[in-house]
C-alpha positions, 0 to 999 in steps of 0.5 A: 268859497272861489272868492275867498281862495282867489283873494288868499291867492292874490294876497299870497302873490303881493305878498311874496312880490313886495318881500322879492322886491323889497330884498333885491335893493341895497341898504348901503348908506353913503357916509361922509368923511369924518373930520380929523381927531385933535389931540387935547393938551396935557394938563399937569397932575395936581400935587399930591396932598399928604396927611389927614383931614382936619382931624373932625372926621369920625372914623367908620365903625362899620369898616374891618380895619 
């Protein structure tokens, strides 16, 4: 029975000194400079195309129009 109480002793000690040491250092990461955005170049917008299909397109009979 001592055996069992001294080994739960000495685990609740490493215990709580690797929780101790473990919260005393920093998690900062350094990070490096990130380089410099380039704006794309614009492109000019396709012309809209009026009218309608090629005329074989069926109309949906499913829609509330």
């Amino acid at each position: 029975m001592r055996i069992k109480r001294l080994l739960g002793l000495a685990v609740l000690i490493g215990f709580s000194a690797a929780m101790f040491l473990g919260c005393s250092s920093g998690t900062q990461v350094p990070l490096a400079p990130a380089p410099a955005v380039q704006e794309t170049p614009a492109k000019p917008l396709p012309k809209d195309r009026k009218g309608g299909g090629s005329g074989l397109m069926k109309r949906n009979p499913g829609a509330s129009s």
